[in-house]
C-alpha positions in Angstrom: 48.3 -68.2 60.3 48.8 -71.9 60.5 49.0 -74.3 56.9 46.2 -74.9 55.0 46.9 -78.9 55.7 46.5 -78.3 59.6 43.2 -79.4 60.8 42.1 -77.2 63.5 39.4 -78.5 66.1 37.8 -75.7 68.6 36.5 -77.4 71.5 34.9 -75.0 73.7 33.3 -75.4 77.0 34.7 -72.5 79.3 38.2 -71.9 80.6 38.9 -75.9 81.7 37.1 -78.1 79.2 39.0 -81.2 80.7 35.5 -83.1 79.4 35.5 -82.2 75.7 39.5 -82.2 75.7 39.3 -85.9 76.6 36.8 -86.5 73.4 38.7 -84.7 71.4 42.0 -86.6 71.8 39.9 -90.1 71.4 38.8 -89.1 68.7 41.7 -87.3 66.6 44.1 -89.7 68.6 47.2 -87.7 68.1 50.8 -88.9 68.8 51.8 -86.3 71.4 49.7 -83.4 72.6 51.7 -80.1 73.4 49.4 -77.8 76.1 50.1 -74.3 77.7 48.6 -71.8 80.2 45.2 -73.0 81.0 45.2 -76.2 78.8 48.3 -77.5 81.0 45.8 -78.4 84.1 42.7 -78.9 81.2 45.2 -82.0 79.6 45.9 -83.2 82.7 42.7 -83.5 84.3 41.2 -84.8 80.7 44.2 -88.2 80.8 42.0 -89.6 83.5 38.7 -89.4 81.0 40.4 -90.4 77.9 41.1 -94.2 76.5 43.8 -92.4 73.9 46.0 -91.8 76.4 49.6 -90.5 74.0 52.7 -88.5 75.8 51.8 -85.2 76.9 54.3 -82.5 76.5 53.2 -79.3 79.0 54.7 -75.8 78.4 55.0 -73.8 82.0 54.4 -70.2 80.9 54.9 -68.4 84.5 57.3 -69.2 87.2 55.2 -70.8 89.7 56.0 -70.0 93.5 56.7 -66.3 93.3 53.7 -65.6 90.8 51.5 -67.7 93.1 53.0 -65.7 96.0 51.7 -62.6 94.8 48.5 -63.9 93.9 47.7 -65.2 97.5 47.8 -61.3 98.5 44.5 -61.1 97.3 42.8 -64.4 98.5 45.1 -67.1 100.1 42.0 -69.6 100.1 42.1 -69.0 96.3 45.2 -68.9 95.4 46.7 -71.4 97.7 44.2 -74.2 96.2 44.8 -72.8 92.9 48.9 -73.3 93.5 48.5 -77.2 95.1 46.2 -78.0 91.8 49.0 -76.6 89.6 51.8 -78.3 91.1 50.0 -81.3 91.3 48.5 -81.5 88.1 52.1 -80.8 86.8 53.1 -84.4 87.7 51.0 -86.0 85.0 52.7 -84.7 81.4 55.5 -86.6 80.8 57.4 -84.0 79.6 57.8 -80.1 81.1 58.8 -77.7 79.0 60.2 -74.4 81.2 60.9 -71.4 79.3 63.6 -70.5 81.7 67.1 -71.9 83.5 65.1 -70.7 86.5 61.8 -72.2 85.6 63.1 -75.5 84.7 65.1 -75.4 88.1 61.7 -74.9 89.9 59.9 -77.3 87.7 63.1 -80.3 88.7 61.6 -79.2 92.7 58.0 -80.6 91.6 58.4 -83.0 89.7 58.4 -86.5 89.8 61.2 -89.1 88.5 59.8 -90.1 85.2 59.3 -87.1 83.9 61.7 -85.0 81.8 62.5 -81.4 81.8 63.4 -78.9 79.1 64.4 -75.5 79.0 63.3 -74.0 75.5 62.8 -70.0 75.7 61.2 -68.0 73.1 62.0 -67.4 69.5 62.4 -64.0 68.3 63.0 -63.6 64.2 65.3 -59.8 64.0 64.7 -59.4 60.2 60.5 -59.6 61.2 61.2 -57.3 64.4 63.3 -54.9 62.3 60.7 -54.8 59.5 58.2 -54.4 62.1 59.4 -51.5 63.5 60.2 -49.8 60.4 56.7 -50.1 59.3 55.4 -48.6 62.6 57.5 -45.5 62.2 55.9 -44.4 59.1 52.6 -45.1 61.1 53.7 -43.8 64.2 56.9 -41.1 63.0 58.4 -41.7 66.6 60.2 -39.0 68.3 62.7 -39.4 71.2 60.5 -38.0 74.1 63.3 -36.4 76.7 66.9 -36.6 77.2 67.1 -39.6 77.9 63.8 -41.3 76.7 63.5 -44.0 78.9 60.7 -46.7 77.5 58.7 -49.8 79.2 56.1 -52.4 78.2 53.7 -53.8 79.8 50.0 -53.9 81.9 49.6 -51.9 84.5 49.3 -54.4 87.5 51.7 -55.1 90.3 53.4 -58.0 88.5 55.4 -55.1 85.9 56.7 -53.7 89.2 55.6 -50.0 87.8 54.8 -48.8 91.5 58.8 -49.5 91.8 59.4 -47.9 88.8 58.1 -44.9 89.4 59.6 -43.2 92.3 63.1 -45.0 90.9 62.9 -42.6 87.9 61.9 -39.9 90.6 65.7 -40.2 91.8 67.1 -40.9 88.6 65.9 -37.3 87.2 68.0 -36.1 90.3 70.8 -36.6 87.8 68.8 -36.4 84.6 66.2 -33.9 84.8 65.2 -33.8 81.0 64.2 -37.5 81.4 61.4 -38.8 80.6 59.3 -42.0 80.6 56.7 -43.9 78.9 55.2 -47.0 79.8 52.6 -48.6 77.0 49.7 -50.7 78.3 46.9 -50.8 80.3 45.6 -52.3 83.2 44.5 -51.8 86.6 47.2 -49.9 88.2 46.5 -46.9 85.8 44.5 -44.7 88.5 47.1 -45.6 91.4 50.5 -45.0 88.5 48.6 -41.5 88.3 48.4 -40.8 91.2 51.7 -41.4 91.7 53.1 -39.3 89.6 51.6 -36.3 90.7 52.6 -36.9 94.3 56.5 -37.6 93.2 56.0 -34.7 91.0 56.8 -36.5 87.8 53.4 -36.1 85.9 55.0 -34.2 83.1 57.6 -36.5 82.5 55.8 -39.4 82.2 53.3 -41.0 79.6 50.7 -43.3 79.6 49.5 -44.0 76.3 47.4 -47.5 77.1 48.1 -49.9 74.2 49.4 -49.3 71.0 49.7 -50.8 67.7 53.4 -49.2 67.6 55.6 -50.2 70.3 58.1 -51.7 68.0 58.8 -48.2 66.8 58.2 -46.2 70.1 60.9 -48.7 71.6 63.4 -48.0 69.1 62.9 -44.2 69.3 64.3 -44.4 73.2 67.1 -44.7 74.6 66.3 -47.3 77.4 64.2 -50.0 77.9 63.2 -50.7 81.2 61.6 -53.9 82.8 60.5 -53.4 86.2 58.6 -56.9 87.0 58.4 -58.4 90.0 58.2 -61.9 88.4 58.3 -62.9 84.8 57.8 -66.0 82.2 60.0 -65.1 79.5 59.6 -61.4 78.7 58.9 -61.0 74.9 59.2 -56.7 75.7 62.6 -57.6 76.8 63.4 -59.8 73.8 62.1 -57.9 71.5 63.6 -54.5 72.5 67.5 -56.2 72.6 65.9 -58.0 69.2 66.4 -53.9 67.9 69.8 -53.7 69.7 68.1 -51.4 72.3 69.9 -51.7 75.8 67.9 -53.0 78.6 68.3 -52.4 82.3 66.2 -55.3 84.1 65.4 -56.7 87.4 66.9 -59.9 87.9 63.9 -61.4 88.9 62.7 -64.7 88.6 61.7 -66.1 85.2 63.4 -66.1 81.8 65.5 -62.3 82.4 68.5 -63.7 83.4 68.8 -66.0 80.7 68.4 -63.0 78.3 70.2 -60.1 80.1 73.9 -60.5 82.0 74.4 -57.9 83.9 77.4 -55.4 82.5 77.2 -57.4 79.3 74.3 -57.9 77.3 72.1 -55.7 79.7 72.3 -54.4 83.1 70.7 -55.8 86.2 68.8 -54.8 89.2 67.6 -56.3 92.5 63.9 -57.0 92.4 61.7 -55.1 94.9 64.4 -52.8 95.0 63.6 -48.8 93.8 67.3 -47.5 95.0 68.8 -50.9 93.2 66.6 -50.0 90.3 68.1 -46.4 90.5 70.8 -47.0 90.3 70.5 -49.2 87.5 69.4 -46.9 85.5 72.7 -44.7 86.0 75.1 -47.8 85.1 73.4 -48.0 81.6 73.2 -44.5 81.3 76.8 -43.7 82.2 77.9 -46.6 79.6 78.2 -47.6 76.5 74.6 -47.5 75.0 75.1 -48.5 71.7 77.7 -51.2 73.1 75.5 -52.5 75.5 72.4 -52.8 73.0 74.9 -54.6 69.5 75.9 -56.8 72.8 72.0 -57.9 73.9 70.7 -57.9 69.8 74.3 -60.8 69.6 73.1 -62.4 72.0 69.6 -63.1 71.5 69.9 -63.9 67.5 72.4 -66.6 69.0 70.4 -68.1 71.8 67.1 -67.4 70.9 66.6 -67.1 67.1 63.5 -68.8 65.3 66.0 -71.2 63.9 67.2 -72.3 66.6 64.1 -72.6 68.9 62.3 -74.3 66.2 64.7 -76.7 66.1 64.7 -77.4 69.6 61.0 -78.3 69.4 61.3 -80.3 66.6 64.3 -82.4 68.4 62.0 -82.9 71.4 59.0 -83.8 69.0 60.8 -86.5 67.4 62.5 -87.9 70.4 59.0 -87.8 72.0 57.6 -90.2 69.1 60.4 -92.6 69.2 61.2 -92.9 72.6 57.9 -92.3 74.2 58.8 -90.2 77.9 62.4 -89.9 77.3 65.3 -89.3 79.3 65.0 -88.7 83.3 67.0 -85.3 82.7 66.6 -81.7 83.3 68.4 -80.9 79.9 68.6 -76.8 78.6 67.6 -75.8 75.0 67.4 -72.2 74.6 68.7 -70.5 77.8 72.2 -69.2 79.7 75.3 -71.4 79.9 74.5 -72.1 83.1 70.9 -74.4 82.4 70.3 -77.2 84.4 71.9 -80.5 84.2 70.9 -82.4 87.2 68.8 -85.8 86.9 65.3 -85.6 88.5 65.0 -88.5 90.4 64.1 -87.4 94.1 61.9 -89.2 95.9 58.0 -88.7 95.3 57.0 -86.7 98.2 53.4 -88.2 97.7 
């Protein structure tokens, strides 16, 4: 819930109101706007209707090329357009925000001189996710489902990489066969995932309870979490499950994963795309340290990615923003990995 002293405006006018966006800012005439998701392309078509024309600080949510790639399976005429308007209406905001190393590396590729590029990732608070989850189990009273209880988050749509999942846990009950897994959420893949199970001959082993209100609790119940995506932004499933010191075994695909989970240390990592990979995977953790491997992932996200912290880092770029308007020409990192961009940006304008 935001402070009573924040004015809040509610614009309307459909999923791109680039019209009443521009009216808004002329008439509030703010000292920065912040935009993500769909208000990214709304803000940048609205600078060329406004008069009040402040610094424009766009958060990129999604990594752009592989999510983009995925999308064009289903209409390349769609998709395609809707991937040059994105990349070109990222060129306006003087300032990107990428939630990822990754992202902020694929962001540098698109962008043009004058802007700047930071790498914040999201904040996770343990104290709130712990409380969370302890409330949930008197709700919920979780039990561990098999032996092990493996757990994953997410809708049921071919970005969560579920169809991978599936026959990967098929092998992995080769070894294991008192496994079990539930995946939480919904979505369109449910029929197929079905399906699937009954053909692999796993339908007893695994759950699908849709959403819940207690997946906080259910996670900490298990013995694994599992992320099986194709593509990600930055995974709050994943940060919130190493948030309850739960080890995570991940595909190192792109977005903000690998910024959370290194491999053999704070988590383990598979190829993307890969069921065998994934497979085997899912042995490493399991023939490790679990409780190692989780104290290692909950370390390292309260120190890279604690509300503190990530608050902070917005606040520095907020200031900076008001007192020296677009700011350095630098891809500079906030909340990710060690290894965060430190290149300039200044390639030539391919337009």
């Amino acid at each position: 819930m935001l402070p009573a002293d924040i004015e809040t405006c509610v614009i309307g006018g459909g999923r791109y109101p680039a019209w009443r966006f521009a009216r808004a800012i002329d008439r509030l005439r703010p000292d920065f706007v912040v935009t993500t998701l769909r208000m990214n392309p709304t803000a940048a078509v609205a600078r060329f209707l406004q008069r009040h024309r402040p610094p424009l600080i766009a958060r990129q949510a999604n990594a752009i090329d592989i999510s983009f790639a995925e999308l064009r399976k289903k209409s390349r005429l769609k998709y395609g357009l809707a991937e040059w308007c994105t990349k070109r209406l990222l060129r306006i905001p003087e300032v990107l925000i990428a939630q990822s190393h990754d992202m902020g590396v694929e962001l540098a590729r698109q962008a043009k001189a004058r802007q700047r590029i930071v790498v914040i990732g999201n904040p996770v608070d343990l104290d709130d996710v712990a409380a969370a989850s302890a409330a949930q189990r008197v709700q919920a009273k979780p039990v561990r489902a098999g032996d092990p209880a493996l757990v994953a988050v997410g809708r049921l749509a071919p970005q969560k990489g579920f169809d991978l999942l599936l026959p990967a846990f098929t092998a992995l009950r080769r070894d294991y066969p008192n496994a079990t897994l539930t995946i939480f959420g919904e979505g369109p893949d449910r029929a197929e995932m079905e399906r699937a199970a009954l053909r692999l001959g796993i339908a007893q082993a695994l759950r699908l309870p849709g959403q819940s209100d207690t997946v906080l609790a259910e996670v900490g119940a298990a013995d694994l979490f599992v992320s099986s995506s194709r593509y990600e932004g930055f995974s709050n499933a994943i940060l919130e499950a190493m948030a309850l010191g739960k080890p995570v075994v991940a595909t190192s695909c792109e977005g903000g994963t690998r910024d959370m989970v290194i491999d053999g240390t704070t988590g383990i990592l598979a190829n993307p795309s890969d069921p065998v990979a994934l497979t085997e995977a899912l042995r490493r953790a399991l023939r490790s340290d679990l409780s190692a491997l989780g104290a290692a992932g909950q370390a390292h996200v309260a120190s890279r990615f604690s509300r503190s912290r990530i608050m902070g880092e917005y606040a520095a770029l907020f200031e900076e923003t008001l007192v020296n308007g677009a700011g350095r020409q630098e891809l500079s990192g906030a909340g990710g990995a060690d290894t965060r961009p430190t290149r300039k940006v200044g390639h030539s304008d391919p337009s």
